[in-house]
VOTOR-838492 format. One record per residue: z negated, y, x negated of N, C-alpha, C in turn. Coordinates in steps of 0.001 Angstrom, whole numbers, plus 500000, padded with zeros to 6 digits. Example, Ala and Ser with C-alpha at 12.3 -4.5 7.8 and 13.67 -1.06 7.14 Angstrom:
# residues 2
492200494310486810492200495500487700492200496700486800
492920497750487150492860498940486330492130500030487100
# end
This chain:
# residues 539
518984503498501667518605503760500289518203502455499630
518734501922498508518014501420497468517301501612496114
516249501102496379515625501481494883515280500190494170
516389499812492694515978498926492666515620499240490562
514975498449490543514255499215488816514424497628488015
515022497290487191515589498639486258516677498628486919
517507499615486411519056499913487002519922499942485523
520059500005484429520888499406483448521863498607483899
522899498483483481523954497444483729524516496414482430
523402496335481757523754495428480788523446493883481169
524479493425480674524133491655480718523465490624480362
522444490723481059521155490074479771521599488076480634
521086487260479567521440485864479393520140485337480337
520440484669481484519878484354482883519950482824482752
518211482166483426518683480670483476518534480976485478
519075481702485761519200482001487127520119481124488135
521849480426487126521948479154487475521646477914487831
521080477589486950520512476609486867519210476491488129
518258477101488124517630477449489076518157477621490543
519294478515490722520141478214492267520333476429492750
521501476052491088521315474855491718520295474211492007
519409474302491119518378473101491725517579473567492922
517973474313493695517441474887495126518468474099495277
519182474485495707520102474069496460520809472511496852
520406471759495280520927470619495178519700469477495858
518137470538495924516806469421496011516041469684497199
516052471066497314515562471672498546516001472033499576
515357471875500752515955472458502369515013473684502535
515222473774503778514974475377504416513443474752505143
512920475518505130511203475566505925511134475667506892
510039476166507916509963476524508973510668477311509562
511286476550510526512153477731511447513781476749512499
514840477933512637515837476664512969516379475918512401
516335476458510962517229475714509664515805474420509306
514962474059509955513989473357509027514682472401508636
514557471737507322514654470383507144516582470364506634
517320471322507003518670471155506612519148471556504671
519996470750504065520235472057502771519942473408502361
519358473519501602518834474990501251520229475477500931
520247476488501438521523477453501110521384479038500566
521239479252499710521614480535498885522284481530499176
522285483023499961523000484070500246523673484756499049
524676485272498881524932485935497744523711487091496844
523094487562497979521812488630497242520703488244497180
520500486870497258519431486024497196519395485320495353
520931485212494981521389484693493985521090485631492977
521573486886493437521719488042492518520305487917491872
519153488110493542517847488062492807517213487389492126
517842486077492142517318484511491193517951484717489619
519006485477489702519687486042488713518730487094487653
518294487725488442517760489003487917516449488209487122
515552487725488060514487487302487852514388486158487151
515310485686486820515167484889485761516052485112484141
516065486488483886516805487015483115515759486480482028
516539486000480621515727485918479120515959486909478252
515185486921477413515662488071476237516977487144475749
518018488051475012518985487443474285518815486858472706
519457485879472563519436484856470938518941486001470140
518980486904469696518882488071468388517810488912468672
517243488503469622516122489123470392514840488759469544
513365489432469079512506489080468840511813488103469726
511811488356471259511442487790472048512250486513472726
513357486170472102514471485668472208513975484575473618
514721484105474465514307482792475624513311483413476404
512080484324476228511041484792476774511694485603477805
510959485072479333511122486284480422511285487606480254
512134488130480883512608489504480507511237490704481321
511180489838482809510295490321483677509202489606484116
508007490368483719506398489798484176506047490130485985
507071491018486205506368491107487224507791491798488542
507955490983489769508951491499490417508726491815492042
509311492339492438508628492912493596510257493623494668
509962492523495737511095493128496830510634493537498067
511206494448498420510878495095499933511959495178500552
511909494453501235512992493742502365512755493993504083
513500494260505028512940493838505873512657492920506559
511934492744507971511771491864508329512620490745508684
512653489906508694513039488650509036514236488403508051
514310488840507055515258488523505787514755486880505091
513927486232505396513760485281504833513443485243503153
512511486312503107511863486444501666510495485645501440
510211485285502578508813483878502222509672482993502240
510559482184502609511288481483502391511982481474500491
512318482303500130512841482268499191511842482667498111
510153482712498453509345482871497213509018481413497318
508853480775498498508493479041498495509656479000497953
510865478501497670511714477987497309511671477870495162
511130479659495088511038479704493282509846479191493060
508703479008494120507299477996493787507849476552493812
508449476072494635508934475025494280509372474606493017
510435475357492417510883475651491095510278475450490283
509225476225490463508152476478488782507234475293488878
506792474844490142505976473529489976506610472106489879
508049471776489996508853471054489430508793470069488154
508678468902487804508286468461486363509628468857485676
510470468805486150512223468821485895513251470585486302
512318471257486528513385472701487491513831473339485976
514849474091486013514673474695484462514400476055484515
513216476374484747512439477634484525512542478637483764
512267477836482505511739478293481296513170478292480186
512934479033479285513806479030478323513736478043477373
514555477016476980513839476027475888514734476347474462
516274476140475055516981476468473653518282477310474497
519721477256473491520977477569473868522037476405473768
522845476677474499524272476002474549525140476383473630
525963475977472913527059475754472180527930477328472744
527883477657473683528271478561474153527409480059474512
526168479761474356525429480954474325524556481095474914
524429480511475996523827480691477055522367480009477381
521490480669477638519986479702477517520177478700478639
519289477290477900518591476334478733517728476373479181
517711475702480599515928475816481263515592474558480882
514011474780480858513058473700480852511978473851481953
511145472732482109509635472624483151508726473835482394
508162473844483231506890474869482867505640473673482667
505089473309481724503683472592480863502575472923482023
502233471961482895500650472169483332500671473863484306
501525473664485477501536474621485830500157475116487054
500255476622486574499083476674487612499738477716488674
499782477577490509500575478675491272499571479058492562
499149480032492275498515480789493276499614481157494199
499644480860495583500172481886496788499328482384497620
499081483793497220498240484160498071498443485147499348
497582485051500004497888485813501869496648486800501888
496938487865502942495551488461502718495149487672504026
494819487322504760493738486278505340493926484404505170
493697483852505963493240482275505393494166481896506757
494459482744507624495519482665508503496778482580508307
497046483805507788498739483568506781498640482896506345
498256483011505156498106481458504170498932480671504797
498249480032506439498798478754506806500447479490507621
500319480469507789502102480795508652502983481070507243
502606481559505973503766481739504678503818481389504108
503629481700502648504011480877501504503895479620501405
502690479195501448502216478422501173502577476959502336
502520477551503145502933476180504377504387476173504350
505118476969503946506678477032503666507177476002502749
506271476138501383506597475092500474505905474302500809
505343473928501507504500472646501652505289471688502571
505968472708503612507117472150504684508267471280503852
509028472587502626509937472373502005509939471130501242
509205470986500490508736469915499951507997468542500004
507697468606501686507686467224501988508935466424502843
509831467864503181511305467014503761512262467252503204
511962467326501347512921467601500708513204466291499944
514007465800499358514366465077497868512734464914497026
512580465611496856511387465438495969510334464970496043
509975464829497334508575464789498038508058463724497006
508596462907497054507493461709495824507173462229494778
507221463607494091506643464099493027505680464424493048
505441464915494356504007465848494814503367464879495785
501685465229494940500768464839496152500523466525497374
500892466162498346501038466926499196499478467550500242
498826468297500135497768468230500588498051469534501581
496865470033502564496753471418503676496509472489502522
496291472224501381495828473724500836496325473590499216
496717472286498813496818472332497063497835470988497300
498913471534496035499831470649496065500135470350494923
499635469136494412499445468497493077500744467575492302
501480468147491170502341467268490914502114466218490007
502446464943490104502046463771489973502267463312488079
503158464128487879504057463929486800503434465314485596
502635464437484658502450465908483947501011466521484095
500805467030485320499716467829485589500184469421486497
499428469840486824499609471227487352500057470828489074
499465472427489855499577472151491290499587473843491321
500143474099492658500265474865493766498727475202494828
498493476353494660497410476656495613497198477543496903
496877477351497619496890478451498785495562479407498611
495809480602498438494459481528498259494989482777499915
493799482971499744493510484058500940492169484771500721
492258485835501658490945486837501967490467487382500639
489620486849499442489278487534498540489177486582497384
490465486081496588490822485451495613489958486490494028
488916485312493483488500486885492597489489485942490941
488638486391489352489515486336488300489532484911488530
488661484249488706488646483052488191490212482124488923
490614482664490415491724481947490907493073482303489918
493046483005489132494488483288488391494161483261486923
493278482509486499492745482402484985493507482174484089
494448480594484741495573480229484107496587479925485334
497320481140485474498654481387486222499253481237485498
500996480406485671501883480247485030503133481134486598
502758481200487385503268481642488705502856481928489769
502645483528490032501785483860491135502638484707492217
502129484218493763503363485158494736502016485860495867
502343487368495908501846487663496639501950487704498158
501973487478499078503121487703500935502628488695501110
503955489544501840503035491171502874502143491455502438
502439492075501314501959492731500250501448494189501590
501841494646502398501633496082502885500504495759503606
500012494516503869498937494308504531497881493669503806
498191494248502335496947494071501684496272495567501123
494871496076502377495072497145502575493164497306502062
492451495880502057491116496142502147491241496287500694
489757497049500100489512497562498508489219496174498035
488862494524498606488550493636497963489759492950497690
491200493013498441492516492928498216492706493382497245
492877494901496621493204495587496009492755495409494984
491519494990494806490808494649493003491543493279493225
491661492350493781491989491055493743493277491197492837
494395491674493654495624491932492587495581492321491497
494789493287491485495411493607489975494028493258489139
493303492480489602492806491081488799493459490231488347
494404489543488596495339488633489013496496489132488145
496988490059488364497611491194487685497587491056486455
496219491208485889495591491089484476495210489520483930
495605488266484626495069487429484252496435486905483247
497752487634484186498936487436483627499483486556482228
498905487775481008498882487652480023498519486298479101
497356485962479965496233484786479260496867483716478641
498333483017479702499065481703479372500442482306478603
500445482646477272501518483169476689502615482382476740
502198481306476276503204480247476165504038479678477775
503230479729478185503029479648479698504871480500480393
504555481998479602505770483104480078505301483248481396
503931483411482062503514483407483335504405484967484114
504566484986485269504713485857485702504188486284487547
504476487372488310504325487356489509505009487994490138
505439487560491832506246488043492220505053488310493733
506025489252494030505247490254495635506343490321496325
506244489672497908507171490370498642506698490753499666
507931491626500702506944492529501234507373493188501899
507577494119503181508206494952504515507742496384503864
508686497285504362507937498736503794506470499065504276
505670499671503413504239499712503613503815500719504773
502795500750505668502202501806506351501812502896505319
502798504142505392502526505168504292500954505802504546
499802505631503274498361506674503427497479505294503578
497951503725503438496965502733503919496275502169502384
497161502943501637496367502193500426496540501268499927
497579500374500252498242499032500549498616498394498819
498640497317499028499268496671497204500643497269497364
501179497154498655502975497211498777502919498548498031
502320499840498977502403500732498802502121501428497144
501331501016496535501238501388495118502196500827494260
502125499292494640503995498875493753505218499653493778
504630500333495248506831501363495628506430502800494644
505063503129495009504883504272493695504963503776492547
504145503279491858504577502710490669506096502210490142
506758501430490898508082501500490389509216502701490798
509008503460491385509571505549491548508862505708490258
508029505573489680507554506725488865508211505443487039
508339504135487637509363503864486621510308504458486438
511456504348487996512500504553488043513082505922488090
512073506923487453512092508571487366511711508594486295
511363507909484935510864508055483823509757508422483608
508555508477484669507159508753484209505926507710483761
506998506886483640506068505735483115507184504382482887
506838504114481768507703502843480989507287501507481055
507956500868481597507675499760481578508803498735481866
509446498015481129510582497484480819510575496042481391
509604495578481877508957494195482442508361493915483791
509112495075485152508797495746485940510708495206486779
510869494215487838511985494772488146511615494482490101
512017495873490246511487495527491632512885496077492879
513004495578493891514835496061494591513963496357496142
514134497362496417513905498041497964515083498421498777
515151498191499741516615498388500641515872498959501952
516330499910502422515843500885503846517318501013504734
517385501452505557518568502220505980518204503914506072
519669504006505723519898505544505122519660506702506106
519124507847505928519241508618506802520098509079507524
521417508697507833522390509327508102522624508935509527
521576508109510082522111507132510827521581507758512058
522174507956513169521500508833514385520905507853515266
519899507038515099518959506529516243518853506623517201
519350507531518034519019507774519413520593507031519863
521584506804519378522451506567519816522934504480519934
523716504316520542523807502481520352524253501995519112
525817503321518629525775503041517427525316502917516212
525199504150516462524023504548515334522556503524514382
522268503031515746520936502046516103521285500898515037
522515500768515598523044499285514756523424499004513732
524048499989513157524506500604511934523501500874511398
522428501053511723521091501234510563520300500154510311
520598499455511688519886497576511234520549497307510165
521652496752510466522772496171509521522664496386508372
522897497990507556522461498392506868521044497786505872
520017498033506499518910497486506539518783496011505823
519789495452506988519638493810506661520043493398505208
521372494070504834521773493345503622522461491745504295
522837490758503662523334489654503778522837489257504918
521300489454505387520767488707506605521197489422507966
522068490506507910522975490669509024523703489852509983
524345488559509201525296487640509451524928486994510108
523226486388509803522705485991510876521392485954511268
521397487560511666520514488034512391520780488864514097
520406488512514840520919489152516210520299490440516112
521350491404516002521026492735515583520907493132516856
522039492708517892521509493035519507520145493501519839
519958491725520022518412491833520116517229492741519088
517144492672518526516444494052517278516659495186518003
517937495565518079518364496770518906518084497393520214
517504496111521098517108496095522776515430496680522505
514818496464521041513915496734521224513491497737521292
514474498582520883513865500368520761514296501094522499
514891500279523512515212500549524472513304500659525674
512814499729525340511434499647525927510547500703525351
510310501821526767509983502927526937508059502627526240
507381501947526392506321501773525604506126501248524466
507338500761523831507415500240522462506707501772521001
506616501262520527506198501550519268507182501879518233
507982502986518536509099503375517229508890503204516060
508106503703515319507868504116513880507302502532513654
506839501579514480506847500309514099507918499818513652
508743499915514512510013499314514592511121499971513931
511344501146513382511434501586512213510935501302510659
510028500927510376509385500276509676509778498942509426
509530497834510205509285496518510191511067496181510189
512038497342510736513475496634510607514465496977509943
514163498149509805515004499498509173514360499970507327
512882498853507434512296499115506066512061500551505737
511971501527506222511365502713506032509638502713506124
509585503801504978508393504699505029507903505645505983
507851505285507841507294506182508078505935506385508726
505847507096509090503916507302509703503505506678510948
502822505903511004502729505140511868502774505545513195
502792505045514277502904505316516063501877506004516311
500694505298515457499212505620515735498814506389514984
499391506697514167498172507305512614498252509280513124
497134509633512534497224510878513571497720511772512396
497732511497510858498451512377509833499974511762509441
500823513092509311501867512222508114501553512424506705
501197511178506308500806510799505167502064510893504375
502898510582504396503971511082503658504502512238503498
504299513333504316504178514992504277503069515468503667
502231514848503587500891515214503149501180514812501397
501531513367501259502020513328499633502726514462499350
503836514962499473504572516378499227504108517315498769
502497517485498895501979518581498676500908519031498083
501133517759496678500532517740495641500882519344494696
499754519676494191499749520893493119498768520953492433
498617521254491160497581521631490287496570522345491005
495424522463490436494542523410490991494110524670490942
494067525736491657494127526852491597492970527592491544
492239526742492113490567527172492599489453527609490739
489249528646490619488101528790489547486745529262490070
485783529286489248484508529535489682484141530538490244
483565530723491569483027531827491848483951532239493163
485214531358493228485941531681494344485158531662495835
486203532478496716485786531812498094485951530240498292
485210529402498826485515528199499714484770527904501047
486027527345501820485157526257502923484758524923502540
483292524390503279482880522643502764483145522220503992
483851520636504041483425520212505160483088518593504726
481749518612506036480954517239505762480831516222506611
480842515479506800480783514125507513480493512788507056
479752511627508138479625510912506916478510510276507483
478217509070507589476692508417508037475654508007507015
474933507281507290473821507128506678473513505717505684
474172504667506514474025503339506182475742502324506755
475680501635505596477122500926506223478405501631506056
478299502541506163479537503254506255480124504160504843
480099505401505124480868506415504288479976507762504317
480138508568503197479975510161503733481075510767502725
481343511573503093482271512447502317482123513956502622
482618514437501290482615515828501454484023516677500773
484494517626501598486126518324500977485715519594501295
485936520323499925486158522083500015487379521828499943
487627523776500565489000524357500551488871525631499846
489883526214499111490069527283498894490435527934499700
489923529041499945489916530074501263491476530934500740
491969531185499217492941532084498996494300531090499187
494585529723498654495287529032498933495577527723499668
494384527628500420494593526018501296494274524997500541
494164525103499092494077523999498154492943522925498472
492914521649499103491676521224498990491288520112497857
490215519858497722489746518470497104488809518055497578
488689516873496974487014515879497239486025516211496426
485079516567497303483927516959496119483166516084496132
482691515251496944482403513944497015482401512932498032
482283511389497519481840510486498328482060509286498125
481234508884499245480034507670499086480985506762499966
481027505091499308481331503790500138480242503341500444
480259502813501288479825501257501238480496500026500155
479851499840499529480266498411498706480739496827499781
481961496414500056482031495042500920480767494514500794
480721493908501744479386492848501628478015492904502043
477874494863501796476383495037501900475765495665502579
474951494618503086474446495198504617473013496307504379
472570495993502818471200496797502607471567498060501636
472548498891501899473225499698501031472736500964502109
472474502193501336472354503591502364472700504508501340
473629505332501754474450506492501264472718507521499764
473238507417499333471942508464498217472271509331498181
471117509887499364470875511218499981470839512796498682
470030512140497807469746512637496706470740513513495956
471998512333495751472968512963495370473797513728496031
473982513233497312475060514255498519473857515505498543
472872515775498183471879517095497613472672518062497066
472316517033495874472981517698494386474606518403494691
475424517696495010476322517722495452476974519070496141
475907519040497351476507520465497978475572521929497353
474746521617496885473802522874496667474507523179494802
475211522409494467475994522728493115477150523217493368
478242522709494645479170523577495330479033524864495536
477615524976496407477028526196496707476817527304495283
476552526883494529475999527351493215477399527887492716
478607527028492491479705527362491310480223528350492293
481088527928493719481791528863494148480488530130495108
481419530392496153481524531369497395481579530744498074
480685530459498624480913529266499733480662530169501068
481688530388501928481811530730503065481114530456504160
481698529135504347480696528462505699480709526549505143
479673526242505461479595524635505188479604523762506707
480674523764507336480995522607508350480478521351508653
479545520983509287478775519676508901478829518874509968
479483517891510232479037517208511674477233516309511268
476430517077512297475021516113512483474942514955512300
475268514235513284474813512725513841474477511809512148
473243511809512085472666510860510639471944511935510094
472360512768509601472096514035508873471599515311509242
471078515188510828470632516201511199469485517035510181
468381515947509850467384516739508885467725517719507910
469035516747507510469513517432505749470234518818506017
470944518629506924472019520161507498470641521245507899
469997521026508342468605522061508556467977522324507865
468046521422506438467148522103505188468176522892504477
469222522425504407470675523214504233470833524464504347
470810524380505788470758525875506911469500526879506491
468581526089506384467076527115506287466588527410504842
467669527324503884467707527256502580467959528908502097
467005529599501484467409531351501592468043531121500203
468209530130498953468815530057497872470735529618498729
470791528670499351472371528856499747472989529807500679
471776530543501215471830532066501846472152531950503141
472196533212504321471900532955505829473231532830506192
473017532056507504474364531837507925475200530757507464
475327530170506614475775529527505494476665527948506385
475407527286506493475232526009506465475813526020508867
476672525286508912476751525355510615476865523855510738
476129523642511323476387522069512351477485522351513357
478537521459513398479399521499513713479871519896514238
479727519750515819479609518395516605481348518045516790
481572516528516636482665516351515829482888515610517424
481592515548517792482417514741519171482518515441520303
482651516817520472483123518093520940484640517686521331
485062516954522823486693516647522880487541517903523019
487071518834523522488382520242522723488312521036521555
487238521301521285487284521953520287487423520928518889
487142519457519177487746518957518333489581518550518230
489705518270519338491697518192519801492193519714518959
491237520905519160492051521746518689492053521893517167
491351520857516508490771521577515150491693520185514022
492299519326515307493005518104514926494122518147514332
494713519539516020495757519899515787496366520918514631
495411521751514812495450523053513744495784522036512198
494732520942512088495176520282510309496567520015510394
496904518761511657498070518571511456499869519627511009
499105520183511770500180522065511776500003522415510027
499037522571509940498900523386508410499597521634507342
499506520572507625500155519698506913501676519334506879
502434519946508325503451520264508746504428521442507757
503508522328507540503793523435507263503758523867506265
503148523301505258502686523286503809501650524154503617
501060524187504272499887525374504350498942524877503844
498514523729503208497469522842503072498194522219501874
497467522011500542497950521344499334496403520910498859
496735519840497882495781518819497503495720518545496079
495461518012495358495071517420494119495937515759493804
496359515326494874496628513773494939495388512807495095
494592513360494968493421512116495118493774511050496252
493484510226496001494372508756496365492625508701497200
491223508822497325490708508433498190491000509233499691
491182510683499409491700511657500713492687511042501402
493706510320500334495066510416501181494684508789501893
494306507918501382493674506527502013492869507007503209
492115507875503180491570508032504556492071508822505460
493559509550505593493955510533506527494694509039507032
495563508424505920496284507362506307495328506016507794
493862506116507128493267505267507733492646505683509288
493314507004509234492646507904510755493683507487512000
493510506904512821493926506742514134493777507868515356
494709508113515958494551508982517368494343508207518204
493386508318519022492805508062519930492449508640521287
493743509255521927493720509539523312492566509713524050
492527510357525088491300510127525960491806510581527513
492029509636527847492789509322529426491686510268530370
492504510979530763492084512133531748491581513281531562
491644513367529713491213514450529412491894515513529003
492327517063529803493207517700529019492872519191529278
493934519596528125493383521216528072494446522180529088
494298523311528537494764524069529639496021524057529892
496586523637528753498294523416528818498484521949529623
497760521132529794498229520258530487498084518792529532
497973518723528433497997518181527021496818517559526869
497023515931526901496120515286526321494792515727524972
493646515553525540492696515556524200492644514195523641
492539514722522432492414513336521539491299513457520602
491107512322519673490073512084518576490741511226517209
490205510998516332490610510363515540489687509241515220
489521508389515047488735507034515228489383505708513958
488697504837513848489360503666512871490171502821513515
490797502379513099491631501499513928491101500316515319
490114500180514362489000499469515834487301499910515295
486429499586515582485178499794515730484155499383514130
484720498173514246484340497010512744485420497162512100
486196498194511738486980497757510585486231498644508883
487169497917508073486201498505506483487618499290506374
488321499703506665488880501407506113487757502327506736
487476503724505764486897504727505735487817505709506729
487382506566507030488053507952507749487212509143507578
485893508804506810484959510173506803485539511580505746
486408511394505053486784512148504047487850512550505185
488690512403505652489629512881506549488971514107507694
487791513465508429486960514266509097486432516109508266
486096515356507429485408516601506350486944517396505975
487807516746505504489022517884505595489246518587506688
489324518150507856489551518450509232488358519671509324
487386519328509117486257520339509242486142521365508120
486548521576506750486614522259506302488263523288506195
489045522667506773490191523618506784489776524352508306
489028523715509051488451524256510423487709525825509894
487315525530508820486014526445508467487120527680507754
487962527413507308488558528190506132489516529144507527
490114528389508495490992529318509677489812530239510818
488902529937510776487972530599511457487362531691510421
487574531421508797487093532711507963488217533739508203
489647533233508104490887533991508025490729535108509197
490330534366510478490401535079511781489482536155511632
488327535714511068486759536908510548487462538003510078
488603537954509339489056538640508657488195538922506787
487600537789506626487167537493505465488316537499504724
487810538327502876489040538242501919488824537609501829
490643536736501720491032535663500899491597535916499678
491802537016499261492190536899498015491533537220496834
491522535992495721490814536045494747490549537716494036
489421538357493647489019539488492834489922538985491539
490080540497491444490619540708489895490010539650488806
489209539999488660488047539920487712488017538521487343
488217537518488392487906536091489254488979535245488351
489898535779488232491463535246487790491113535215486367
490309535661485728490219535473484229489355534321483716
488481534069484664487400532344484483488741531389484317
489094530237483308489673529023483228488837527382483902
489663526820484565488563525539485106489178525805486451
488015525178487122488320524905488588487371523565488891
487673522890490180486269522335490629486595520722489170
# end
C-alpha cells in the first residue's frame, strides 16, 4: 500500500532540479559502504526532491513560495532516508544551493536561490542518535565533500562561513526557543518519538514554522512505520495525513508518501517473504540483500511483528504489546451511555510519581471511557496524584449513573477504597478491592479484554490517552506459571521498570470490563429501562 498526500496529478513548477544536481554534482554519500564516493540519486529519491521542492506557479498569489510546509516519509528500514534528509540539510545550509524561489526563466520555469541566514535544527529523540543520524551524516557528508571549506565543521553545530547561518544537532527535549528562527527543520525516527516531552517538542517546533516568512521555512520527518497505540510523532503524522487524504481535514501544505507491502503477500512462504520485502523496498531493492532480511524471519526466537514492521513498513502490534491497538482503533463510536444507566468503574493507579486512572463501562453496550486521570508531570519528583479530586471523581460517577460494582486494585489506595466501600451514600456492596497482582485471576481477566477487543465487544470514545496506554502495556510472562490448560500466566507491566509511558488507564479498563462480565454472569439487567432512553447526554 501507498499513501501518499496530496495525490492530484497536476504539474506544479519544481526547483527540484536544480537541487538533484547540486547533490549530486557537490556531495557524497555518508556513513556506510558508499562513504565518501559521489552522491547518487535513485529515481524515487528524485521524485521526492521533486515533490518537495514544488513552488506555487507565475499567476499564483503565492507565486515562487513553497508549495509544502511540511513533508513526511515512511519508508522502511534501511532505505537510506537519513541519508537523503542530510543531503536536503546540506542544501538549505549552502551559501549557493538553489532552494528557494528567486525569479523565472525565459521559459517558465522557477530559479533557485540560497536561503538568507539559515537556521537547521536536526533533531533525534536522544543525544545518542543525534550522533548515529542526521546530524553526523551531514557532518560526514560535508567534510569529505567539495564544499567542506564553506563550513566551519564542529561535533554538534555546523557554521557556514559565508553569510551567516548553521546547522544544529538537538536531542532529548528541544523546547520553543531551539526552532524560533527555523528556515529548515528534520525530524529522524519520528516512531520513536514516543515520550509527552517529545511530543510537545514537535509540534512546538511545528508552530515556530511560520515566524521566518520570508525565510519559506519548512519541516521534514522521516521515519519506519510507527509501533501502533505508542503515541508516537510518526504515528499521529500517518493519522493526520489519512484524515487529509479522506477529506476530513484540509490542508494543502501537507505532502507526506508511505509505502508498506501489500497484503496479498503469504509470509509463511520463501516466496511470498520476498515479494513483500521487495515490494516494501521500492528502488532500495536493487541494493538491498533481500536474502538476508529474509533469513531473518527463519530464527525461531526472532520477533515477527518487529520484523514486519521495521521491513515490510507495516502497522502492526507489537511482539510484546499485550493489546491490538489497531483493532482497538476500529472501534470507535459515539456514545451511548445517558444518565442513570448501569455501569462498571475500574481503578488503578498510585500515589506519587506515577499515574491513576479511572474507566467506566456501560453494562448495556461495552462502551467505555475515561472518567479520569492523573500524570505525573516529567521532571517531578514532589508531585502526588490529588486525592481530593479522584474523590470527587468517583462519588460523582456514583451519583450520575448505576454503578454496579467499582473494581479497585489497593496497593496506594487502600484507605480511600474502604471509605469508598463503607460509604452507605454509594451503597452496600458497591465498592470491591480487587488485587491486580492475583497471577490467574489476573491472566484470566487479561484474556477475557483481549477477546472482547478481538471481537468487537468492547467500543470506546477514541480518547487518545486510553489508547496510548493499552499501546504502552507489555505482556509479561511468568516462567513456570500455568493454568489448567497448560497455558502460560501472564501480566501486563511497562516496558521496563523506570520507564515514563503510563499503563494505569489500561489496568482500570481491564478491571472495569472485568466488573461489567462478572455483572452479565449475575445475570444483572443490561438493558437500558424504557424510561432511561429519553435523558439526552451521556458521561
Amino acid at each position: 500500500m501507498i499513501l501518499t498526500v496530496p495525490h492530484d496529478r497536476a504539474l506544479w513548477p519544481t526547483l527540484g532540479p536544480g537541487v538533484c544536481d547540486f547533490i549530486e554534482q557537490h556531495l557524497v554519500f555518508g556513513p556506510g559502504d558508499l562513504r565518501g564516493q559521489p552522491a547518487r540519486l535513485d529515481a524515487e529519491k528524485v521524485a521526492f526532491i521533486y515533490r518537495m521542492y514544488e513552488v506555487y506557479p507565475r499567476d499564483h498569489p503565492f507565486a515562487l513560495r513553497r508549495r509544502f510546509k511540511r513533508v513526511g516519509l515512511s519508508l522502511r528500514k534501511g532505505t537510506a532516508k537519513t541519508e537523503l534528509a542530510a543531503w536536503i540539510a546540506a542544501c538549505e545550509l549552502h551559501p549557493a544551493a538553489p532552494v528557494r524561489g528567486i525569479g523565472w526563466t525565459a521559459a517558465g520555469d522557477p530559479i533557485g536561490g540560497p536561503v538568507t541566514d539559515p537556521y537547521i535544527p536536526l533533531v533525534a529523540y536522544t543525544e545518542e542518535q543525534s550522533e548515529d543520524l542526521a546530524y553526523t551524516a551531514l557532518r560526514v557528508i560535508l567534510e569529505l565533500s567539495s564544499l567542506a571549506d564553506d563550513f566551519d565543521i564542529g561535533l554538534e553545530r555546523i557554521l557556514r562561513k559565508a553569510g551567516g547561518g548553521k546547522a544544529v544537532a538537538l536531542a532529548a527535549a528541544p523546547d520553543s526557543r531551539d526552532g524560533a528562527r527555523t528556515t529548515f527543520q528534520h525530524f529522524d525516527e519520528t516512531h520513536r518519538f514516543t515520550l509527552p516531552r517529545l511530543v510537545r517538542a514537535h509540534r512546538t517546533m511545528l508552530a515556530n514554522i511560520p515566524k521566518r516568512r520570508a525565510a519559506d521555512a519548512w519541516t521534514l520527518e522521516t521515519t519506519t512505520a510507527p509501533e501502533p497505540g505508542m503515541g508516537s510523532v510518526a504515528e499521529a503524522t500517518m493519522d493526520y495525513a489519512q484524515a487529509v487524504e479522506a477529506g476530513r481535514v484540509t490542508d494543502a501544505r501537507l505532502f507526506y508518501f508511505h509505502r508498506d507491502a501489500s497484503d496479498g503477500h503469504n509470509l509463511e512462504t520463501p516466496d511470498g517473504l520476498r515479494a513483500a520485502i521487495v515490494e516494501a523496498s521500492g528502488p532500495a531493492a536493487a541494493w538491498s540483500d533481500i536474502e538476508a532480511i529474509a533469513a531473518a524471519w527463519q530464527d525461531p526466537e526472532t520477533d515477527r511483528a518487529y520484523l514486519e514492521r521495521v521491513w515490510l513498513n507495516r502497522l502492526v502490534k507489537g511482539g510484546t504489546q499485550a493489546f491490538d491497538v489497531v483493532r482497538w482503533s476500529q472501534l470507535t463510536r459515539a456514545s451511548p451511555v445517558a444518565p442513570g444507566e448501569k455501569i462498571t468503574i475500574g481503578f488503578d493507579g498510585a500515589m506519587f510519581h506515577d499515574a491513576t486512572g479511572i474507566v467506566a463501562t456501560h453494562l448495556a453496550t461495552g462502551f467505555q471511557w475515561v472518567a479520569g486521570l492523573w500524570e505525573c508531570p516529567p521532571g517531578r519528583q514532589d508531585w502526588q496524584v490529588p486525592t481530593d479530586e479522584v474523590d470527587q471523581t468517583i462519588r460523582g460517577l456514583f451519583k450520575e449513573y448505576s454503578v454496579w460494582r467499582l473494581y479497585a486494585d489497593p496497593p496506594y489506595w487502600g484507605s480511600w477504597i474502604a471509605q469508598w466501600a463503607g460509604d452507605p451514600a454509594l451503597g452496600p456492596d458497591k465498592v470491591v478491592a480487587w488485587w491486580t497482582n492475583r497471577r490467574r485471576p489476573m491472566t484470566y481477566a487479561l484474556k477475557n479484554y483481549q477477546t472482547a477487543i478481538r471481537s468487537g465487544d468492547v467500543s470506546h470514545d477514541g480518547d487518545a490517552r486510553l489508547t496510548r496506554h493499552l499501546g504502552h502495556s507489555r505482556r509479561h510472562d511468568l516462567p513456570g506459571a500455568r493454568d489448567e490448560q497448560g497455558e502460560l500466566l501472564w501480566l501486563i507491566k511497562k516496558e521496563r521498570p523506570d520507564s515514563p509511558h503510563k499503563i494505569d488507564l489500561a489496568m482500570a479498563a481491564v478491571l472495569s470490563w472485568e466488573a461489567r462480565t462478572d455483572a452479565i454472569a449475575a445475570g444483572v439487567n443490561n438493558t437500558p429501562p424504557r424510561v432511561q432512553m429519553l435523558f439526552m447526554g451521556g458521561h
